[in-house]
Structure formats: C-alpha cells, structure tokens
Phi, psi and omega in degrees: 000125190278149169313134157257154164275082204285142141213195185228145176326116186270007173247319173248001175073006163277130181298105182208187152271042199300353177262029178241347173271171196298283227239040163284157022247032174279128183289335209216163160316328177307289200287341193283323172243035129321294222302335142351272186334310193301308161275346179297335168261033207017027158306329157229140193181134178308112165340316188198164192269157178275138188252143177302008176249357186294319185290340193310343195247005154261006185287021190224029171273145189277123200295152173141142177267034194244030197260313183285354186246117169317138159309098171002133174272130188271348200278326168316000000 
C-alpha cells in the first residue's frame, strides 16, 4: 500500500487526498469551480508576468516526467 499525501482543498481547505480524486487537487466540482470563479473574476490572478531569471533556479532540474508526481512524504 503506497503512502497517501493529505493535502488540503485549495477553495475550502478540507484536508484529503484529493489527487487520487476526479477533481484534485480540488475536494469536490463545487470548489473546483469557485475556484474557477475567483479567476474568472480576477479575484486571483497572477501578480506580475514571469521573467526568465524567475526560472533561473530550476534550470539544472533533470529532464522527465517524474517532476509532474508529488514526492512521498518522508516525514510519516
């Protein structure tokens, strides 16, 4: 049995697993499109545009999709 990773519902902030779910890392449809909502209404919305020196400290990251998958938590 592989380790789950809680995390918590970034529009209510309940605590799950949501990325083994349909609408992680959203708990439910609902909060996925609050969340929706929130950029559709510029209530969130990125600060300032990203510049190539923002990137600078990941350039030496190792090519690979194992980059897009959250790590184990070791701390458990």
């Amino acid at each position: 049995m592989k380790p789950t990773r809680k995390i918590k519902c970034p529009s209510c902030k309940k605590e799950g697993d949501w990325f083994e779910e349909k609408y992680g890392p959203f708990c439910s449809h609902r909060c996925k499109l609050v969340d929706l909502g929130k950029w559709m209404n510029e209530e969130a919305r990125i600060s300032e545009p990203l510049r190539p020196e923002h990137l600078e400290q990941f350039a030496d990251l190792p090519p690979g999709q194992h980059l897009d998958k959250p790590e184990p938590d070791s701390s458990a």
